[in-house]
C-alpha positions as CSV (number, residue, x, y, z in Angstrom):
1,X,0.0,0.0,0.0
2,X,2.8,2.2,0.8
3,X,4.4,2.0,-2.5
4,X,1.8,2.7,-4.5
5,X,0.9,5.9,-2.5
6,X,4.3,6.8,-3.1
7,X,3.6,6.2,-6.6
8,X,1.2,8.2,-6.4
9,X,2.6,11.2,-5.0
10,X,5.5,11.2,-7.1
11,X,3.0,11.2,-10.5
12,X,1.3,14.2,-8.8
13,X,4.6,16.1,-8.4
14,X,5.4,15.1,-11.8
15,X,1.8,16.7,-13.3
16,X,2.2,19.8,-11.2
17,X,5.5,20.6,-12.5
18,X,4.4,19.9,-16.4
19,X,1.5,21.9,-15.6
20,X,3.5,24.9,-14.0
21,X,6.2,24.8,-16.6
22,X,3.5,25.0,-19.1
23,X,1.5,27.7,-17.6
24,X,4.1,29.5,-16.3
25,X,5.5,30.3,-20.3
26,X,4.3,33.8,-20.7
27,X,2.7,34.5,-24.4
28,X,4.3,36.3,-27.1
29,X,2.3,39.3,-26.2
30,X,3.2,39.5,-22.4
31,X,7.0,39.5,-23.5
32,X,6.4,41.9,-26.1
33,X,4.9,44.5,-23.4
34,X,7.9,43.8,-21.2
35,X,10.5,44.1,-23.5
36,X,9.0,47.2,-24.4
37,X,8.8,48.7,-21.0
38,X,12.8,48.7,-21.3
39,X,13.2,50.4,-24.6
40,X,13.4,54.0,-24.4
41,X,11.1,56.6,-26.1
42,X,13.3,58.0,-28.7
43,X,10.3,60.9,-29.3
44,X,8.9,60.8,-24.9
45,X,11.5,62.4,-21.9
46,X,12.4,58.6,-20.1
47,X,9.5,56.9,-20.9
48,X,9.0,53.2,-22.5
49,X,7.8,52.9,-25.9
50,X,5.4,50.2,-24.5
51,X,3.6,53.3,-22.6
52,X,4.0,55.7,-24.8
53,X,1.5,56.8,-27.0
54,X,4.0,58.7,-29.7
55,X,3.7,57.5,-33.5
56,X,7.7,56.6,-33.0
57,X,7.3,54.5,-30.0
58,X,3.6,52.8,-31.7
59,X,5.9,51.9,-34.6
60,X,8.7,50.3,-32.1
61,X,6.3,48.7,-30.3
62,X,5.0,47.0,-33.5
63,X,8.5,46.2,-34.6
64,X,9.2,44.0,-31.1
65,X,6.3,42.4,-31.2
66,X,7.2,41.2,-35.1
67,X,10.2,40.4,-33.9
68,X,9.0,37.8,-30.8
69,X,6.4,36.4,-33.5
70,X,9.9,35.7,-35.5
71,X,11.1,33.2,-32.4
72,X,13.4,36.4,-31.5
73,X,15.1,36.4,-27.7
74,X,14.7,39.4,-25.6
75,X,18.4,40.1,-25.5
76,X,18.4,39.8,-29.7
77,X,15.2,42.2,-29.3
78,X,17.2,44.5,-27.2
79,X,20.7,44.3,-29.6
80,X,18.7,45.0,-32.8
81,X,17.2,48.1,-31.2
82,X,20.6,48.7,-29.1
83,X,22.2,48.5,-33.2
84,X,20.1,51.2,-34.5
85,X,19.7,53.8,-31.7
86,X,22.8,52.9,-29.9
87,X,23.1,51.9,-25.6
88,X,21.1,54.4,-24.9
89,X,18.4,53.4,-26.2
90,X,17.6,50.9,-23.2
91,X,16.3,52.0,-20.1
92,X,18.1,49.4,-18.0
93,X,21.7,50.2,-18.9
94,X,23.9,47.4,-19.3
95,X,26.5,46.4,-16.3
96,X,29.5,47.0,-18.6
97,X,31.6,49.9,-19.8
98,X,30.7,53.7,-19.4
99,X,27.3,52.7,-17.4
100,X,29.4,50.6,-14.9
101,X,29.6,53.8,-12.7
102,X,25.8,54.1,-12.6
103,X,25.3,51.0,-11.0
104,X,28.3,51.1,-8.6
105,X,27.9,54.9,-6.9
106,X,24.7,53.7,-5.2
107,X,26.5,51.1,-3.9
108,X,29.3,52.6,-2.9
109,X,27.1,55.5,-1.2
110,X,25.5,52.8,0.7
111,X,28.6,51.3,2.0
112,X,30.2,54.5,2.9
113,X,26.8,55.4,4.7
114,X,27.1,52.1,7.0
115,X,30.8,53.1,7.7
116,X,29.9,56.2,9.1
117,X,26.9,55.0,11.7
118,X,29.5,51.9,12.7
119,X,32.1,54.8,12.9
120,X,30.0,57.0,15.0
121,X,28.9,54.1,17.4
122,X,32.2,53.3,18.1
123,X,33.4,56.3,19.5
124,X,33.5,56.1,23.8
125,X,31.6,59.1,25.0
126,X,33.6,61.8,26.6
127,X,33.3,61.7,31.0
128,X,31.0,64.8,32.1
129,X,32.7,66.3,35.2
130,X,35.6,65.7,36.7
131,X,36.1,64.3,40.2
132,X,38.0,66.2,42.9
């Protein structure tokens, strides 16, 4: 009896993974709208051509979703548009090269933030008075 319940539970792992896997893809039209939501407006001040309502971005918008229908990845999505309007053209800027400061200074910021609280709790307070 014991076997077969582990049989059993094993087979319903297996179904629940197959069904998540398959569920779980999203459709050409969900990764169209998020690949667009990282592509800059070339015609809109720093906003994505997916919410944009600008002829330019319309027509960019159509262009990445012709491009997933063509089995396209979203990092070949991104290099054609990255080829034509150059790196800045992306909203997310890569972690390579001229943009590597961008993503550092916070960082950096942060840590020397935490140095100077640990700095400032490790000083000994001074004595008030004197005895005499």
């Amino acid at each position: 009896m014991k076997n077969w319940m582990y049989g059993a539970l094993i087979a319903l792992f297996g179904v629940v993974i197959v069904f998540g896997t398959i569920a779980g893809q999203p459709s050409a039209a969900d990764r169209a709208a998020a690949i667009g939501s990282r592509i800059m407006c070339p015609v809109c001040q720093g906003s994505a051509i997916a919410n944009s309502p600008s002829e330019t971005a319309v027509t960019m918008m159509d262009k990445v979703e012709e491009l997933v229908a063509a089995g396209y990845t979203d990092d070949e999505v991104l290099q054609y548009f990255r080829e034509r309007y150059g790196d800045n053209i992306i909203l997310d800027p890569p972690f390579a090269g001229k943009t590597l400061l961008v993503w550092l200074l916070p960082v950096a910021a942060f840590g020397a933030g935490v140095w100077m609280i640990v700095r400032r709790r490790r000083k000994v307070p001074e004595q008030v008075g004197s005895e005499g």
